[in-house]
Every structure is written in structure tokens, then in C-alpha cells.
C-alpha positions in Angstrom: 87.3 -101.0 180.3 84.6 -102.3 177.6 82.8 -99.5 175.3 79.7 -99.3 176.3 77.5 -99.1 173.4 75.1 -96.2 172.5 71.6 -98.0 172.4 68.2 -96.6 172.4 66.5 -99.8 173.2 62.8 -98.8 172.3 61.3 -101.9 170.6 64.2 -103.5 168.8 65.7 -106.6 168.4 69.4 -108.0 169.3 70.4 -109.6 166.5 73.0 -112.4 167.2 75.2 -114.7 165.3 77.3 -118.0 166.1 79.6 -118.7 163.4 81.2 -121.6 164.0 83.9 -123.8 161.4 81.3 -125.4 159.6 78.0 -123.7 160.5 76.1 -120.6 161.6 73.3 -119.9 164.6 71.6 -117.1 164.2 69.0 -115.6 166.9 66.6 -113.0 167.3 66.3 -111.7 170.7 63.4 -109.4 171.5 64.7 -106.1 174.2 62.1 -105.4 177.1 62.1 -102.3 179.0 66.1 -102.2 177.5 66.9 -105.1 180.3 65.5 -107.9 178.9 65.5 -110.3 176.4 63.8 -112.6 174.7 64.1 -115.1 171.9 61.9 -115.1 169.1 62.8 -116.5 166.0 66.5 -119.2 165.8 68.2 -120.7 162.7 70.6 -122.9 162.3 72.5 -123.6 158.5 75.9 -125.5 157.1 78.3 -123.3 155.6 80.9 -124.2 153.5 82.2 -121.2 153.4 82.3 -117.2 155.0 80.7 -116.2 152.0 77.7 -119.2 152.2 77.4 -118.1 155.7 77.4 -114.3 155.6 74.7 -115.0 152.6 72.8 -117.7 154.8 72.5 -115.1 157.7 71.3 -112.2 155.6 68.7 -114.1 153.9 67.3 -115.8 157.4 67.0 -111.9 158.4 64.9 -111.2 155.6 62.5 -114.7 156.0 62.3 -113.1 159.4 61.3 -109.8 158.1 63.3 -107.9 159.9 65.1 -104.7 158.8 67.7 -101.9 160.2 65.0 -100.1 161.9 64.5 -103.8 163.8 67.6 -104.4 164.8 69.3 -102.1 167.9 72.6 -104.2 167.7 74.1 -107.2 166.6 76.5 -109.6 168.7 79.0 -111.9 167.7 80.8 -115.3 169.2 84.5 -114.5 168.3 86.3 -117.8 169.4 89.8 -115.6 169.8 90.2 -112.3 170.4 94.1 -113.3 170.1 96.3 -111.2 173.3 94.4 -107.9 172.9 91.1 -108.4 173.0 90.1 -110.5 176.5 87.0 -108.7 177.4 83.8 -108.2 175.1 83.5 -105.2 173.3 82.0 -102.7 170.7 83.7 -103.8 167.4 85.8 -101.1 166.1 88.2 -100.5 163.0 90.8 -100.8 165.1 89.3 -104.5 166.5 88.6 -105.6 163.4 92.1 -105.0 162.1 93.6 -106.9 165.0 91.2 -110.0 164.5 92.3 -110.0 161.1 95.9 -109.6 162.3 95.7 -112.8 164.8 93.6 -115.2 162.4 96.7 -117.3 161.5 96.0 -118.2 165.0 92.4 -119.5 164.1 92.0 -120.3 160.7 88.8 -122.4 161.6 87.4 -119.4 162.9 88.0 -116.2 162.6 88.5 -115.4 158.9 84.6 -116.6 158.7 83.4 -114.9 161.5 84.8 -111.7 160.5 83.6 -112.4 157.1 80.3 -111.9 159.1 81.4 -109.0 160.9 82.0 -107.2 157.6 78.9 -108.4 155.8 76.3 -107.4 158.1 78.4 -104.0 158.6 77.8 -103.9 155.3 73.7 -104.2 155.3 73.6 -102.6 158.6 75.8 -99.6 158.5 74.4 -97.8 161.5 74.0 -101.0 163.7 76.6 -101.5 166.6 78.0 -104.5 166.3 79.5 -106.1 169.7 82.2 -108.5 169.9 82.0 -111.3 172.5 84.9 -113.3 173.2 84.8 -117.3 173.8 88.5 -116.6 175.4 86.8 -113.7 178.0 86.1 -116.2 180.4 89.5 -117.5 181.0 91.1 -114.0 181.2 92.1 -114.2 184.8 94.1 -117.8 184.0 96.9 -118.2 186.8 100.3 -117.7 185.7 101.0 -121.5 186.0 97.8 -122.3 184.2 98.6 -119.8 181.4 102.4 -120.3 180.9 103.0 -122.4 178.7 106.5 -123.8 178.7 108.2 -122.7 175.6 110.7 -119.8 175.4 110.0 -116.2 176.8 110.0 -114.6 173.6 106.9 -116.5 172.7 104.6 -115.6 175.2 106.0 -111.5 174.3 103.8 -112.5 171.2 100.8 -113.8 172.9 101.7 -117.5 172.6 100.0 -118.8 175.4 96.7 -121.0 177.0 93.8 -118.8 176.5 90.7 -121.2 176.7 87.8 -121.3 174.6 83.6 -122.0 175.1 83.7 -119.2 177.6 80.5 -117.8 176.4 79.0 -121.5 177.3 80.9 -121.4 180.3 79.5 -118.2 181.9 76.0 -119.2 180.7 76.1 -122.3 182.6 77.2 -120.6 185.7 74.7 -118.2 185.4 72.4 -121.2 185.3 74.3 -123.0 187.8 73.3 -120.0 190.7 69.6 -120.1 189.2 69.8 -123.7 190.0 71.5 -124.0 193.7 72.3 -120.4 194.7 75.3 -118.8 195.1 77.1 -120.7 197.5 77.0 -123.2 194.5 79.3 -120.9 192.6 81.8 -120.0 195.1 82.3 -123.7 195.3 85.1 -126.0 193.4 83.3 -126.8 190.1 84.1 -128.5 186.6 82.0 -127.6 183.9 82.2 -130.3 180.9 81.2 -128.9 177.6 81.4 -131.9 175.6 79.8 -131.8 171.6 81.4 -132.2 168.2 84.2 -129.3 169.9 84.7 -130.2 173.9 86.6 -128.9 176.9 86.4 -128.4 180.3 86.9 -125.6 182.5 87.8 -125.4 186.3 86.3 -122.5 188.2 86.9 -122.0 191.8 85.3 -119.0 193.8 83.2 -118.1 190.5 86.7 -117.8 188.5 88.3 -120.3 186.1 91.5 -121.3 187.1 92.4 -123.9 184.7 91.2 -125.2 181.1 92.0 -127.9 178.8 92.0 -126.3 175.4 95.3 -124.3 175.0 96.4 -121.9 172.3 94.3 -123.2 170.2 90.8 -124.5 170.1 92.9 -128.4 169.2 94.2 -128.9 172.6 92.8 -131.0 175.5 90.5 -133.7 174.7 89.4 -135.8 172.3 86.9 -134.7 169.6 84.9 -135.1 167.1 87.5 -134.6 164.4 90.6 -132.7 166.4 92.7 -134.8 168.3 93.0 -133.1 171.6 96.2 -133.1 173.4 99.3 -134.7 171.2 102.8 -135.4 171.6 104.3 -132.5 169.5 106.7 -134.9 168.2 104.6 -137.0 166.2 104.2 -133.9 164.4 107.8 -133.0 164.1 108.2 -137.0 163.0 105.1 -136.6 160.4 106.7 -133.6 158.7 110.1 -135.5 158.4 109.2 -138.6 157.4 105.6 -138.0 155.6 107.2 -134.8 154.5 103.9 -133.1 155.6 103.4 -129.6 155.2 101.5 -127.3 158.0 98.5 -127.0 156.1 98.3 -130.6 156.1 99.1 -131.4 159.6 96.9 -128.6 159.9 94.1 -130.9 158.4 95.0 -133.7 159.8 94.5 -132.6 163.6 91.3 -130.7 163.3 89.7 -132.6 160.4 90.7 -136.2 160.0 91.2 -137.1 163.6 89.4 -137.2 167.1 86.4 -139.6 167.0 86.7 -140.2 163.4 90.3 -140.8 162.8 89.7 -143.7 165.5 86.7 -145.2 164.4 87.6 -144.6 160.8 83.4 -144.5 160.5 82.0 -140.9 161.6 82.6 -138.4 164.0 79.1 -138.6 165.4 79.1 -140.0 169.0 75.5 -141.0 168.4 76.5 -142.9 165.7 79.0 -144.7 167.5 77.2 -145.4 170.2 74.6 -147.5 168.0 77.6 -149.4 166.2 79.9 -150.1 168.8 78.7 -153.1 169.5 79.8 -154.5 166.0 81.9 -152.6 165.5 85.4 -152.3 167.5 86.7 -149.4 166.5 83.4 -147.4 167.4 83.8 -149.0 170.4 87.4 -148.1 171.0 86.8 -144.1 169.8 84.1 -143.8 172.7 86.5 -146.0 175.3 88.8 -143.4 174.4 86.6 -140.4 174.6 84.9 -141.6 178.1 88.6 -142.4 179.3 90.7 -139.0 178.4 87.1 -137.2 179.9 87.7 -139.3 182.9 91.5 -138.5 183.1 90.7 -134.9 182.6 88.3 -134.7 185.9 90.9 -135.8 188.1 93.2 -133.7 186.9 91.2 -130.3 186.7 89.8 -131.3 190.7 93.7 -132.0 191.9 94.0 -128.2 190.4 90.7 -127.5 192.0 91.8 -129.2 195.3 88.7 -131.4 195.5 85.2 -130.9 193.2 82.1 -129.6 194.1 80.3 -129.7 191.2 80.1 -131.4 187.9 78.3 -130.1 185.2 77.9 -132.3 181.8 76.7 -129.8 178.6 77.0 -129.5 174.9 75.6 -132.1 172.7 77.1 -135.1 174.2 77.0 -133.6 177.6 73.5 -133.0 177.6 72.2 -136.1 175.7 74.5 -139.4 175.7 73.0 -141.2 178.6 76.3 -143.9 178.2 78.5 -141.7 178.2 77.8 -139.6 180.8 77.7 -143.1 182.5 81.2 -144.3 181.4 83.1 -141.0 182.3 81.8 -141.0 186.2 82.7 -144.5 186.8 85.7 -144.8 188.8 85.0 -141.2 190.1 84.3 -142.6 193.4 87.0 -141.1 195.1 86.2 -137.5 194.1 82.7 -138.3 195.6 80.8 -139.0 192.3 78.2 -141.3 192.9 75.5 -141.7 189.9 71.6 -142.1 190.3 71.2 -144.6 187.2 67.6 -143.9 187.0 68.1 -139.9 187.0 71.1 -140.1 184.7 68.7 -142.0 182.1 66.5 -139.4 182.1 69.0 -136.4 181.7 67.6 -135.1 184.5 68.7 -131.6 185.8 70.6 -133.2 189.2 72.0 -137.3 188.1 73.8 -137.8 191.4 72.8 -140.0 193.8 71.0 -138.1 197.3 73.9 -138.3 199.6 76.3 -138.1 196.6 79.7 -136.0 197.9 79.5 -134.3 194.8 76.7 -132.9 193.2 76.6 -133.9 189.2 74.4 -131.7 187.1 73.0 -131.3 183.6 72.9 -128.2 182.4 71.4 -127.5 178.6 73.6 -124.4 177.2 72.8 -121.5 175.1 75.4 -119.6 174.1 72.9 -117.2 171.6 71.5 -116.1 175.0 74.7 -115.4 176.6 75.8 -113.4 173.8 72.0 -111.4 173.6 72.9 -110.6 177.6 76.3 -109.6 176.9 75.2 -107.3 174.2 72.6 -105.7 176.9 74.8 -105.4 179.7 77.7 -103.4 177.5 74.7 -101.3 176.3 73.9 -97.9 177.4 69.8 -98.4 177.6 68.1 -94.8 177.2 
């Protein structure tokens, strides 16, 4: 079971921070009545590295004026929690020596984010600090979703398909039964997180059954720098014949690839929507995108055994008209049918009335999810 965590929610804040690779989101979240919250102040900053972003995040604090009477507890986006951490949790000693232990397993990630952990421990020293985990949401993975097919001893050491943007995830099915009630949720759904990092998640009967990011956060589709599913042998050939190390394959599959290693122009689907019609490899990077998107649907509803519900989020899901466009077209035949005029104008339903299958757009907030998580681990006095 979760810790629950001793809070006296009075008039405090929940403080919460979203480290990602390359940048940090920081909120403020205002407790009501210990059962609430409410945003008041967001930041968003670059960081080139943990300590930029640990420095970046103290200083927005103080611009905020907030101090360690303000803050009741602070929560934290932990992409893995590695094989022993599955469910969100009050970060202990003990935690924080096993994140450390499994970062090898998310260099991206988690040496920066607990960089952050230890930082604000640091300023705060009587703040709980709570750890929620992207990989929480796909805890209750099938066997055959979660095996991966390598040998036994491998998965003894955790080796196996955890999932990641589970925080995202369970926002948007929390918005999802805001939206069209709980029936909604029981139903066969895909939920398309699609920015800069994407994936997909099937959920059946409120549970996610299958995902398309792996181990590690590199698997599945095609992004804006990591190249999403790839024939391991490529790699094997690259280290033999380009006599690349793992650091630089490494590199090379998060950093240089995706959208960018395509297009050879940016990583910025914007950006290549405006050009792709001078430019062919633009064009070919969002084909590509649009197409493995596509391919992933119909895989995830054969899992599914039909679809429900479609949900487009993140950055590109929420905002790239085209491409929502692009990736439902020849989804007849799992009932997609688009309303052109709705889809233009992101609205919050872009299915056609009558449309077998409902397609939604759904704006995610991950800050929020983590705020609620926070409150719902906490012991309110």
C-alpha cells in the first residue's frame, strides 16, 4: 500500500514539479478545505542540466514568494520508478536510493529529476515530498502485454514493458468521465498522447491493457527526436560496422532521430507542417508520423477488440489540425468518421454525429494530476 502522507492542509500550497529531459514545469496549487486544489501561479524553463533546473525551480519559488511555511508538500513526475516502485508514493531514503539504483534505465530522466528531489529536500527539509510515477498507470499490464520476449533471467531483473505518460493518461480519463460519464470509461478506448515524446495507451474497462512505449521511454512511435520502435539489428549492425559505442547509439535514438533525423530540418511538427510543401523530407517525416500513428490504432483496437473511443492530446494531439486529419483517414473500418469542420476547430468531440466511434480532444495537465495525487495520498487533518 502507498504511505499516506502526514498533512495538515490549513492554507498551504502543493508545490509540484515536471522535470522532463530538457525542461522543467513547475506549479503552484492552492489546497481548499484539504480536498481541493487550485492552480495559482505555473512556470515553464529549458534546462540544460539537473543543476540549471533544480536552480531554475528554486528561484521561480522565490519570484512566487513563497516559503516552507507555504508549501504543505511537493510532488514529483518520476518517468520510472524502475520494478519496485509501480504505485505513487511518499519519497523515502530507501526510494530515493532505488531511483538512483535504476537510472541506468533512464538516463534522460531520472538522474535530473532526482537531482530535484534532493535540491528542494534540501531548501525544504520538513516538506513531504511525493513521488508519482509516469509507469503507475500501466501497473496492471497483462502478462502478454508485459513480457517481453527475451530470456527469463531478464525479466528476474525487471527487464520488461512498463509504459510511460501515465500521469497524462489517468488525467485524461478523469476528464474523459467528466466529459461522457462513466459508461465512457468502461468502454474500449485509445488515448493518443502525441507531443515532442508520444505514445498511446489502450485501456479497456478503465484499465490499460496495452502501450506502445516499452522499457524505455524510445519504444513505439515515432518522435520528435527518438526513433520509436527499431529493428534491434540495425543497432547490433551500427556497433559492428560504425563501431558505435552505447553512449552513442544512445544519442543517436533519442537525440538525432524521430522527426528530425528524417527531415534533417527540426523536430518541430509545426515547423514541418509549414515547410512540407517545399520541402520533401518535411513532408516525408510527417507521412511517416501520421502513418506509424495510423498503424498503431489498429493495432492497440485488435488488442482492444474494437474502439470506443479516441482521444488525441499532447502538443500535437491537441493542436495539429492535419494531422489529426491524416492519422484517421483510412480508420473507416474501426468506425472513425471525422467532422472536418469540428476537427478545424479542435473542438472537444471531431467525429462526425453518427460516427461509430466517438474521437475526442482532450487538453492534458499532468501538474494537475500530480497536485491530485499528492491530495489523495495525504492524510488531511
Amino acid at each position: 500500500m502507498p504511505l499516506k502522507v502526514q498533512v495538515a492542509f490549513m492554507s498551504p500550497y502543493v508545490l509540484t514539479v515536471n522535470g522532463g529531459s530538457s525542461s522543467v514545469k513547475v506549479a503552484l496549487f492552492e489546497v481548499v478545505a484539504g480536498s481541493a486544489a487550485t492552480r495559482k501561479a505555473a512556470g515553464a524553463f529549458k534546462s540544460q542540466n539537473s543543476l540549471d533546473a533544480a536552480g531554475g525551480v528554486l528561484d521561480w519559488i522565490k519570484q512566487q514568494q513563497a516559503n516552507i511555511n507555504d508549501i504543505a508538500a511537493i510532488g514529483h513526475r518520476i518517468v520510472h520508478g524502475g520494478p519496485k516502485h509501480l504505485e505513487h508514493g511518499l519519497i523515502t531514503a530507501e526510494m530515493l536510493a532505488e531511483l538512483k539504483r535504476v537510472s541506468p534505465i533512464d538516463p534522460d530522466h531520472l538522474p535530473g529529476e532526482i537531482a530535484l528531489i534532493e535540491a528542494l529536500g534540501k531548501a525544504f527539509p520538513q516538506v513531504p515530498q511525493v513521488a508519482c510515477f509516469d509507469t503507475a498507470f500501466h501497473r496492471h499490464l497483462p502478462a502478454v502485454a508485459k513480457t517481453l520476449p527475451i530470456p527469463r533471467k531478464y525479466e528476474a531483473q525487471g527487464v520488461h514493458r512498463y509504459g510511460f505518460h501515465g500521469l497524462s493518461y489517468a488525467y485524461l480519463m478523469e476528464a474523459l468521465a467528466r466529459q461522457a460519464g462513466t459508461e465512457a470509461v468502461q468502454g474500449r478506448i485509445i488515448l493518443a498522447h502525441l507531443g515532442a515524446g508520444a505514445s498511446m495507451a489502450a485501456v479497456r474497462d478503465g484499465k490499460c491493457i496495452d502501450t506502445t512505449m516499452s522499457f524505455t521511454p524510445t519504444a513505439g512511435l515515432v518522435m520528435a527526436t527518438r526513433t520509436g520502435d527499431l529493428d534491434p539489428g540495425m543497432l547490433v549492425y551500427l556497433m559492428r560496422q560504425e563501431k558505435m559505442t552505447a553512449d552513442q547509439i544512445d544519442h543517436l535514438v533519442n537525440r538525432e532521430s524521430g522527426l528530425l533525423g528524417v527531415s534533417g530540418i527540426s523536430s518541430d511538427m509545426k515547423e514541418l507542417l509549414a515547410k512540407r510543401g517545399e520541402n520533401k523530407f518535411a513532408a516525408q517525416a510527417v507521412d511517416i508520423f501520421c502513418y506509424q500513428a495510423r498503424k498503431w490504432i489498429g493495432a492497440l483496437a485488435a488488442a482492444l477488440g474494437g474502439l470506443d473511443t479516441l482521444v488525441f492530446s499532447g502538443g500535437i494531439g491537441e493542436n495539429a489540425v492535419e494531422v489529426r486529419a491524416e492519422i484517421c483517414r483510412g480508420l473507416g473500418h474501426l468506425g472513425v468518421q471525422l467532422d472536418a469542420a469540428q476537427n478545424a476547430a479542435s473542438a472537444a468531440v471531431i467525429s462526425a454525429n453518427g460516427s461509430p466511434t466517438t474521437v475526442r480532444v482532450i487538453p492534458t495537465d499532468e501538474e494537475s494530476m500530480i497536485a491530485r495525487i499528492v491530495l489523495s495520498l495525504a492524510s488531511c487533518q
